[in-house]
N, C-alpha and C positions, 0 to 999 in steps of 0.2 A: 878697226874697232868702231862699230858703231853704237851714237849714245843716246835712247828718247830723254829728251828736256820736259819737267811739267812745273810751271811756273804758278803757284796757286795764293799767293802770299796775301793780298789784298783784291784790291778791283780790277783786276785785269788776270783773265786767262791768257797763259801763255806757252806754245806749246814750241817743239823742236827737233830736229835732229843732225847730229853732229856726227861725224867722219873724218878719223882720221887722217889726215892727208887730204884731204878733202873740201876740210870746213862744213859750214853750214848748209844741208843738204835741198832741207826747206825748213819754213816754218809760218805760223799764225799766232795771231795776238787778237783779243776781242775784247772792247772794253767795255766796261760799266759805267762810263759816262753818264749814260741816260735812263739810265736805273735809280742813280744816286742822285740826279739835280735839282730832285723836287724835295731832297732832306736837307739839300748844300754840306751834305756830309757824308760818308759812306755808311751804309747801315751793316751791319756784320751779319747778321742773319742773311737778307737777299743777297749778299754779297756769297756770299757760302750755296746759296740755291742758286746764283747764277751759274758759280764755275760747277754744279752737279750738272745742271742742263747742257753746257757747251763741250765742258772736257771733251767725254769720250770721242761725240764726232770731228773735234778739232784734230786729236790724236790719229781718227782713220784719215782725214783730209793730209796730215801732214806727210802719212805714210805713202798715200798715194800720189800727193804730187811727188816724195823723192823715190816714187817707184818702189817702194819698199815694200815688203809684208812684218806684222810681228815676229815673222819667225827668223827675220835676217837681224837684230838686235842682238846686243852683244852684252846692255846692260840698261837700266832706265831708272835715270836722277829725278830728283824731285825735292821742291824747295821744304826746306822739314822748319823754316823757324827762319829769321823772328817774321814774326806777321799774328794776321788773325787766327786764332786757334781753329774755329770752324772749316775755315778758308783752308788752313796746313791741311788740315784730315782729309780734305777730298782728293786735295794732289795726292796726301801719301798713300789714301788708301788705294787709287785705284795703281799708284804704282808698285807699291808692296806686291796689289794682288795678281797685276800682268805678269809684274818679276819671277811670283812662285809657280806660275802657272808657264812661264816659258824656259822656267830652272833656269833663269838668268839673275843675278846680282841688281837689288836694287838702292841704290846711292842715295844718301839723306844730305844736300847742298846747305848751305847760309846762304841766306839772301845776298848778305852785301859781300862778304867772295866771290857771289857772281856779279854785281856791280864790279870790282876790283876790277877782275879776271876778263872784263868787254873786252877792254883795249885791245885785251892778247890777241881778238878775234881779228884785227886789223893788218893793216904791212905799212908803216913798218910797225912789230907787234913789239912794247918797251921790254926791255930787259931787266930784271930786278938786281939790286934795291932800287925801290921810286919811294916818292912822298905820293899819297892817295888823299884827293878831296874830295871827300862822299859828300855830297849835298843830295837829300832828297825832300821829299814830305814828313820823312819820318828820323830820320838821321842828319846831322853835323858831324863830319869828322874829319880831322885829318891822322894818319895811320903813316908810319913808316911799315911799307912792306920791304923786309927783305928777304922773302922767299916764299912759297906755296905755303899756308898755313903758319907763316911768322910774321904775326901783325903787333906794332906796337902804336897803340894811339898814343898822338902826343898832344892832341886839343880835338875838344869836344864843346859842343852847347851846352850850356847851364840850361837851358828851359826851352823858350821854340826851332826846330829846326828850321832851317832857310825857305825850305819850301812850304813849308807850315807858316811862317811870317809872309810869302807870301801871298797865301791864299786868304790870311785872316784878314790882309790887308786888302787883297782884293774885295770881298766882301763888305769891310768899310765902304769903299768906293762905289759899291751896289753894284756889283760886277758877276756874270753867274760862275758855275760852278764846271768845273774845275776851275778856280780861279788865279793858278801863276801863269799859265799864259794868254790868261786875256789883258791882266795887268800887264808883262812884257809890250804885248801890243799896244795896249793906250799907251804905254812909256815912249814907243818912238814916234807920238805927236807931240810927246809933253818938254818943257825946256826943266831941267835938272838939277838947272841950278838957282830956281826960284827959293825953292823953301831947303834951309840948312839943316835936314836934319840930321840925327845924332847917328856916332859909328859909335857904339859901345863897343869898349873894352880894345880898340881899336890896336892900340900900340901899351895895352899889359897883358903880355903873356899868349898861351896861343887857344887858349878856350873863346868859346864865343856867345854872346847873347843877343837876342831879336825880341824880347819881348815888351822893353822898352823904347826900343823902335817902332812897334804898335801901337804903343801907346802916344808916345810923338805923328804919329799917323793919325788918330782918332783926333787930335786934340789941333793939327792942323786943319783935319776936314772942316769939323764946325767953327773955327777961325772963316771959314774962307763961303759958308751957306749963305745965302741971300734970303731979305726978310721972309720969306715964303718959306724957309726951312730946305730949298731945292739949292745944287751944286752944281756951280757952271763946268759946263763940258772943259772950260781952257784949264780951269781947275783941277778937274778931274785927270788929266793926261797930265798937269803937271807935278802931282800930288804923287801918281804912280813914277814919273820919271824919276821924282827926287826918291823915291823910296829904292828906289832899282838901283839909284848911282848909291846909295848908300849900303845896299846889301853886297853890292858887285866889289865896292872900295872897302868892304871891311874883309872880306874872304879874300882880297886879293892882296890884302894887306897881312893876312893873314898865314898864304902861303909863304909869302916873301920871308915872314918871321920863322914859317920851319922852315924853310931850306935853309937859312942860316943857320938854324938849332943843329939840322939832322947833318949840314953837311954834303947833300943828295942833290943830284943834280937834273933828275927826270921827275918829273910831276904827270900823272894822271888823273884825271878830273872822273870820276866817278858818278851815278845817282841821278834823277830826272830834270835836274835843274841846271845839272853841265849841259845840259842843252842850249840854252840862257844864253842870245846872241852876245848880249852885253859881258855876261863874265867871261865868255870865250876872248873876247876881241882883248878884256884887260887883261887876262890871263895872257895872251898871245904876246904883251907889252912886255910885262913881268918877264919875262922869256925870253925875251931878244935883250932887255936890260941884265938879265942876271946869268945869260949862258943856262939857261935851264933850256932843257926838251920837254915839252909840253905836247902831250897825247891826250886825245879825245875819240871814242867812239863815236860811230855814226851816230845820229839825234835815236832813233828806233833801238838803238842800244844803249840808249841813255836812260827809258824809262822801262819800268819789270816788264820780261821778257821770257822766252823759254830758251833762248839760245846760249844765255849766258849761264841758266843753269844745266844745257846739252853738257856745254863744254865745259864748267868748273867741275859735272860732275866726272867728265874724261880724263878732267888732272887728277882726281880725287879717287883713282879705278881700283887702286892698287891695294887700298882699302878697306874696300864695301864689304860689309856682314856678309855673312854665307846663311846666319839663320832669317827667316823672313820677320821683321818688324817695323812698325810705324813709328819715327820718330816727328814729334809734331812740340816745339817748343817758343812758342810765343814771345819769350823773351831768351836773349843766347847774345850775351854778349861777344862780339869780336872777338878779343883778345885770349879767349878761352881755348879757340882755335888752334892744333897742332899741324906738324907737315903730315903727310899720308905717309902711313905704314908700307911696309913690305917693299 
């Protein structure tokens, strides 16, 4: 069986296809980087005019690097929710409208199923039940899965997600845009352990909050400005380093606390911020101290992708509507999620 991926959920088009036995056959990803760095923020509008312009020929490129034509498709996913509403419509409609027109099934994914669901794409691919840490821009989570469509979150963010504190904080810094990994980089000039700042909520419970770590961030910047109002570069690397050991030490602290809750002995790191040399390495500790398997996707399957919703929509086959419709839901919590029918 093979599955087209259409990843359309925010700034990045992403396209796919998935086979059976196979894996991943090809795929592309385009991003909006350079669309969005002159707002330092994503604008939803062009963001939504981007993926109309790129989609389609990204779809015939991927068909043709895996030699494919539309007519050897078996079924074609597409990310229906949470993301930008504009953004959802163009994945779904041009996949609704392929679907009916090649009377093939067209699969409506969750975003962060297909984060979950990376890993699987790897060998060795984790077995469930895991604990799942979704870190992205736009989510904090951690999730016991135990099984396709059985997610129980057991700690979530009160207010900024991980990758959202760091990008605000990168900006603090004057740093441009996309800004968590430029912050990473200045962090591995900076020393860490200069400024102590705060791990909220670190050891109560397993929810998490960053936004008063921004504000500890703003309020060490201008601590640290010279009469002229300007920020020393040694400053600057080590402002980002301490912010990094603090985000890295409070999520790691954080797992350590579910797997004691859940019980669970495999951890998957989820979302664009498992990327994050530094949480991997303390993550990696965590794991050899606590008997945990600790799995990670390749870094390109860490941030939206099409391949992760090829193949969640592959788990998800058995499914899919028969009648043709667009589902496009901006907010969709997790947990609302069931295993797949039939």
């Amino acid at each position: 069986m093979r599955v087209l991926g259409i990843e359309t959920s925010c700034d990045e088009t992403g396209v796919a296809v998935y086979e059976e036995g196979r894996g991943i056959r090809a795929e592309r990803l385009a991003s909006q980087i350079p669309i969005h760095a002159a707002y330092g923020g994503v604008v939803p509008e062009l963001a939504s005019r981007d993926h109309i312009a790129k989609l389609l020929p990204m779809v015939e490129e991927v068909l043709a690097d895996a030699q494919l034509t539309l007519e050897d498709l078996d079924a074609i996913a597409y990310t229906a929710g949470p993301g930008l509403i504009g953004a959802l419509m163009v994945g779904g409609s041009l996949a609704s409208s392929l679907a009916y027109a090649l009377k093939i099934p067209a699969i409506p994914v969750h975003h962060l199923e297909g984060h979950i669901l990376a890993c699987r794409l790897e060998h060795p691919a984790p077995e469930f039940p895991f604990l799942a840490l979704m870190v992205s821009g736009g989510h904090s989570q951690l999730v016991a899965v135990s099984g396709l469509g059985r997610y129980r979150i057991v700690g979530e963010t009160l207010d900024d997600a991980a990758g959202e504190a760091f990008d605000k904080a990168a900006r603090l810094l004057g740093l441009p845009y996309p800004g968590g990994p430029e912050l990473a980089a200045l962090a591995d000039r900076g020393d860490a352990s200069r400024f102590a700042l705060p791990r909220p909520l670190k050891n109560q419970g397993l929810d998490m909050s960053f936004s008063g770590l921004k504000t500890a961030v703003r309020l060490t910047i201008d601590s640290c400005r010279a009469p002229d109002g300007s920020l020393p570069d040694a400053a600057r690397a080590d402002v980002a380093a301490s912010f990094q050991a603090a985000v890295v030490d409070t999520l790691t602290a954080k797992c350590r606390q579910a797997l004691e809750a859940t019980g669970l002995t495999r951890l998957v790191v989820a979302g664009g911020v498992g990327a994050n040399r530094a949480l991997r390495e303390s993550l990696a500790v965590l794991g050899r101290r606590t008997g945990t398997r600790v799995y990670y996707p390749r870094p390109k399957l860490c941030t939206d992708n099409g391949a992760m919703i090829a193949y969640a929509g592959w788990c998800r086959r058995t499914s899919a509507a028969s009648e043709p419709r667009i589902v496009a839901r901006p907010r969709w919590p997790l947990d609302e999620l069931t295993p797949p029918s039939g």
